[in-house]
C-alpha positions, 0 to 999 in steps of 0.5 A: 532890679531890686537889687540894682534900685537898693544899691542905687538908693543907698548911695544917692540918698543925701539929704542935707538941711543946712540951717533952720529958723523962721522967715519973716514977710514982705517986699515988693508988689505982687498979686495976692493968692485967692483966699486972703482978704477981710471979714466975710458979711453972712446974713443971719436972720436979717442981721448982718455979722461979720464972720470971718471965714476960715483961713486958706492955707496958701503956701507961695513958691517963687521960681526963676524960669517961667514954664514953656509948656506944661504939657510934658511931652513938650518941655525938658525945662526943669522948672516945667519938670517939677510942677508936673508933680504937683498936678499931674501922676506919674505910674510911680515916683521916687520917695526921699531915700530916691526909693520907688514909690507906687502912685497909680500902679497897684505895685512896683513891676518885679521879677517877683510879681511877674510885672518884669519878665522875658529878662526885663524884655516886657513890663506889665503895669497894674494899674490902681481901680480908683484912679481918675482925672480931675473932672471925674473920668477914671484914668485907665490903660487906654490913657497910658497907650494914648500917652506912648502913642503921641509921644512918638508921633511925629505930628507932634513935635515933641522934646524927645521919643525916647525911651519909647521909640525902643518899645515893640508894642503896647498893649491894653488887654483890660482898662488896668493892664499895661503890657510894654515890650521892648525889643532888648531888656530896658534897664532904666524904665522906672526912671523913663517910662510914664513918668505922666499920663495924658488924658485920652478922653480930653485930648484925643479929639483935639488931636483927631480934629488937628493932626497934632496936640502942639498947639492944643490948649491943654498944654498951657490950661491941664485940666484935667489932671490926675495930681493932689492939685489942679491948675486954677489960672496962668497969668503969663509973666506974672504967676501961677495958682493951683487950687486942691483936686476934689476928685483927688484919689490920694489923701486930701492935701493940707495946703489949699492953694500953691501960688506961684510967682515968676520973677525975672531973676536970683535977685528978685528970688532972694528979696521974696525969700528974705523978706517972707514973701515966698515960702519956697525957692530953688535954684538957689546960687551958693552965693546966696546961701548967708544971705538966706540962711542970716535971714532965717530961711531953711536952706536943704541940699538934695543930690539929684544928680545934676551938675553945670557943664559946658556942652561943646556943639560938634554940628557943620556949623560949630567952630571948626576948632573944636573937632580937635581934641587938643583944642578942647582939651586947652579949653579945660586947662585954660580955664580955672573952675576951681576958683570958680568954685572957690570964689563965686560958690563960696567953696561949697562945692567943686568942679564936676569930673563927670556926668555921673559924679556923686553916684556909683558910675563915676570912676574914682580915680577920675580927676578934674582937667587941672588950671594949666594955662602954659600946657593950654597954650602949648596944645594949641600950638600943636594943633597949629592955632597961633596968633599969625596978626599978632591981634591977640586972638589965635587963628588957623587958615584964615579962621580966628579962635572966636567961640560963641558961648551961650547960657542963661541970665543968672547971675551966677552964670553971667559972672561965670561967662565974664571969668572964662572970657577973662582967662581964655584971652590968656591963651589966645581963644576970644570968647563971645559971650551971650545971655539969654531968657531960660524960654528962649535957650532951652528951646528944642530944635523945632523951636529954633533954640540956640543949642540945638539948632548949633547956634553957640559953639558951648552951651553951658547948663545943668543938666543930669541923667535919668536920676536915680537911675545912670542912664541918659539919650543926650548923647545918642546919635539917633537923638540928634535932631534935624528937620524932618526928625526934629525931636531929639535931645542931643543938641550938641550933635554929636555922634560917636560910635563907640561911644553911641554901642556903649550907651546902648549896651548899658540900658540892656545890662542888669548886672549892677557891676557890668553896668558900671564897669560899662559906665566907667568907659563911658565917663574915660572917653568923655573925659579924655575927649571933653565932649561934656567939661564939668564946671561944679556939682550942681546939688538941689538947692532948696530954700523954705520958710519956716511957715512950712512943715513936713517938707521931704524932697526928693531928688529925683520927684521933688513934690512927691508928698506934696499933699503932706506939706503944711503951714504952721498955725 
C-alpha cells in the first residue's frame, strides 16, 4: 500500500500558481462578517475611552452553488464536500503532495504496523486519546461505528452506502479501536472510508426518537463538530460563517472567522474577486483566468482528478437511441470539444479521453473521439435513424432524434449547450437544452433530481473518481438507485456486466500494475462504448487575494491546513 500511495503521489502532485499580486476591495452590497465595525467605548474608571479592539481576521470565500446539506451522509455536491473540511475531521486526509496525512488516527493503517493485515481484508484504526467535538465530548470509536451504521441505513436516505455496504463487521473493542472487515481486500479505503465521523452522542437520540437523521437539524446547524472551525450561523440564499472551535484538539487557527458568501452565479464571483470583496473563489471558468489575473488575483490549478463529461442515462426511460453504440458514437464525432476547448477555455486545456486522465490509469495510447460530422451522419444512417419528413430532425419508428440535455446554470456550460445544439442539428440530432439550479440537478433519486430519477437522456458535469486513488461505484450495477434502494450514485443506469466484474476486481487488486492494467480495460470499453464522453479536463481552479498566505491546497482535501491560512498585516 505504501508502495501503490508513493506511486500515485508522484504522478498526481501538480501544483501550478499561474500568477500572483495583490487584490483590491469592493463591489456590491453584502452582509458584513462579524467583528468588523468601529471603535469599542470601555469604561475606565468613570471615564469613557475609546479603544479600539483587536481586529479579527476575517477571510471571505465566495462560492457558486449553495450546500444542500452539510450532513455528508446526505450530499455528493462538491461544494457541500469541501466545507466538510473546515468544520468537521476525517480519520485522515491528504496533504498537497496528495501524501496521507493522519488527523484523528494516532498512525496511517500499514502492513507494517499491523493496522492492514489479512492482505488488506481488516483495517484497524487507532484512534488520537485527545480528540473531541466542539462541546467538549471526546470523539471515540463508538462515533466512528454510529458513522458506518447510519450510512448503510436504510431509514436514512443517503447519497450513497458504498464502500461500507462491502464491510462484514465493525468492531469496537475500546473507545480508540476501530477494527473494519471486508469480506475481499479493499484497496481504496484511504480514499473512501471516514472521510467524516458523525457525533453519536448529538445524533443518535434524534435518530432513536425518529427512525432516520434525514430531517434532523444537525444536518443544516453541525454543531458539534470535530474540525479547526464551527458553524457560527446559515443565512440560506445569502451566507455562511464559521467562527474558530475552543475545544479544537490541533493548532489553534489563524484566521477567526471563514465568512461565506452565496452568489447566484460566475459573474457575480469574478465581480467579488475583482474588486477584493472576496478573498477565495473556486470553480473558476478559464475564460475568467485574465480578467482575474489583470485584476491582481493569484489563480492556483490543482489537479484533482475531475473532468466535465456528459453522462448518457441508459434507464427504461432515456431515449431509445442511445442503447445503440453508433448513436453514441455519432454524438462524439458530431460534436467539436475541441473548439470548445480552444474557443470558450481559451485553450488551457483539451478534451477528456477518459475518467482517469491525468493519472497513471489513463491508457496513453488512448485519443479523444475526433470532430467528424460526415462519419457522424454515415453511423446514424447504419443505425437506421434518417430524416423520413424531411423536418430536419433524424427519426426511426415514428421516434424523432430529440435528446434532453440537462446541466447547471454556469455560463460556461449555458454556451457549451448552445455550441452541441448548434452542430448536433447538422447531423440531424435535435437537442433539447435545459438549465438548471446546482440544488436541484445534483439532487439524488430520493430527492427527485433530474439525472438520477432519468429525467435528461445526458447530463453534463464534473465529476471524478475517488482522487488520489482510481476507484469509483458510479458505474456499479448495485448503484443504481430505484424505489425501495433509492440510494446509489449510478444515476445513469447503467449496468454492464463486464464492466461491473472489472470494477470490482480492481478494488480487491494490490498489485499496482495488475491494478492498471485492469484500469486500462476499463477506460477501452468506456471509450469504445461512450458510455461517459469527456469534454475538457477540469483541474481545481482556485482564485486568492493577496490578503491571504500560506495557502497550500490539495487536491484531494483542499482545506487540510486550513488552520495555517493567514492574512496579511
Amino acid at each position: 500500500m505504501k508502495k501503490l500511495l508513493r506511486q500515485m503521489t508522484v504522478l498526481f502532485a501538480i501544483f501550478v500558481l499561474i500568477s500572483t499580486g495583490l487584490i483590491a476591495c469592493g463591489g456590491g452590497e453584502v452582509a458584513a462578517p462579524e467583528g468588523e465595525g468601529g471603535p469599542e467605548a470601555v469604561d475606565s474608571g468613570g471615564e469613557e475611552t475609546a479603544v479600539e479592539p483587536a481586529e479579527r481576521k476575517v477571510a471571505t470565500f465566495v462560492f457558486t452553488q449553495e450546500w444542500d446539506s452539510l450532513n455528508p451522509i446526505y450530499t455528493n455536491m462538491w461544494f457541500s464536500t469541501i466545507t466538510t473540511q473546515i468544520w468537521n475531521a476525517a480519520a485522515w486526509d491528504f496533504d498537497a503532495e496528495n501524501n496521507l496525512r493522519p488527523v484523528l488516527v494516532s498512525e496511517i493503517p500499514t502492513m507494517e504496523n499491523g493496522g492492514l493485515s489479512d492482505e488488506g481484508r481488516v483495517i484497524t484504526i487507532n484512534l488520537r486519546d485527545d480528540i473531541m467535538w466542539s462541546d467538549g465530548e471526546p470523539i471515540t470509536a463508538e462515533d466512528f461505528l454510529f458513522t458506518y451504521e447510519m450510512t448503510i441505513n436504510p431509514s436514512n436516505t443517503v447519497g450513497s452506502t458504498y464502500p461500507y455496504d462491502l464491510i462484514e463487521s465493525v468492531e469496537i473493542p475500546d473507545e480508540q479501536t476501530v477494527i473494519a472487515t471486508f469480506a475481499d481486500p479493499f484497496v481504496p479505503w484511504a480514499a473512501t472510508l471516514w472521510t467524516y465521523v458523525l457525533p453519536e452522542h448529538t445524533l443518535r437520540p434524534v435518530f432513536d426518537a425518529e427512525g432516520t437523521l434525514d430531517t434532523a437539524e444537525w444536518n443544516r446547524n453541525p454543531v458539534p463538530s470535530a474540525g479547526p472551525f464551527v458553524m457560527a450561523e446559515w443565512e440560506s440564499g445569502s451566507f455562511a460563517r464559521f467562527e474558530q472551535n475552543p475545544s479544537y484538539y490541533g493548532d489553534t487557527p489563524n484566521l477567526d472567522e471563514i465568512f461565506i458568501r452565496f452568489v447566484p452565479d460566475d459573474a457575480g464571483q469574478i465581480a467579488a474577486l475583482r474588486t477584493g470583496e472576496a478573498d477565495l473563489g473556486t470553480f473558476i471558468s478559464y475564460s475568467d483566468v485574465p480578467t482575474l489575473q489583470d485584476a491582481g488575483v493569484n489563480i492556483a490549478s490543482v489537479p484533482s482528478g475531475y473532468n466535465e463529461g456528459w453522462f448518457i442515462h441508459f434507464g427504461e426511460n432515456a431515449h431509445p437511441a442511445l442503447s445503440d453504440v453508433k448513436v453514441r458514437q455519432a454524438i462524439a464525432m458530431g460534436f467539436d470539444r475541441f473548439a470548445i476547448n480552444e474557443d470558450l477555455l481559451l485553450g488551457l486545456t483539451e478534451p477528456a479521453v477518459t475518467f482517469w486522465d491525468n493519472s497513471p490509469y489513463a491508457p496513453a495510447d488512448l485519443e479523444a473521439w475526433p470532430y467528424d460530422p460526415e462519419m457522424a451522419n454515415a453511423l446514424l444512417d447504419e443505425a437506421g435513424w434518417v430524416d423520413s419528413n424531411g423536418d430536419g430532425v433524424r427519426d426511426k419508428d415514428g421516434v424523432e432524434l430529440v435528446l434532453v440535455h440537462g446541466t447547471t446554470t454556469r455560463e460556461v456550460r449555458a454556451d457549451t449547450q448552445a455550441v452541441a445544439q448548434q452542430q448536433l442539428a447538422e447531423i440531424g440530432i435535435k437537442l433539447d437544452i435545459q438549465g438548471f439550479d446546482s440544488s436541484v440537478f445534483f439532487a439524488s433519486y430520493g430527492e427527485g433530481g433530474p439525472c438520477a430519477t432519468g429525467e435528461l437522456d445526458i447530463c453534463e458535469m464534473s465529476n471524478s473518481p475517488s482522487f488520489p486513488d482510481p476507484n469509483t461505484s458510479r458505474w456499479l450495477c448495485s448503484e443504481i438507485p430505484n424505489d425501495e434502494a433509492p440510494d446509489g450514485n449510478n444515476d445513469q443506469w447503467l449496468c454492464d456486466e463486464e464492466l461491473d466484474a472489472l470494477f470490482q476486481q480492481q478494488s480487491t487488486q494490490v498489485d499496482f500494475a495488475e491494478r492498471q492494467a485492469t484500469f486500462d480495460e476499463i477506460s477501452r470499453i468506456m471509450y469504445e462504448n461512450v458510455y461517459w464522453l469527456g469534454i475538457w479536463r477540469d483541474p481545481d481552479i482556485w482564485a486568492l487575494s493577496g490578503r491571504l498566505t500560506d495557502t497550500e491546497l490539495s487536491g484531494a482535501t483542499p482545506f487540510y491546513n486550513i488552520v495555517n491560512w493567514d492574512i496579511a498585516e
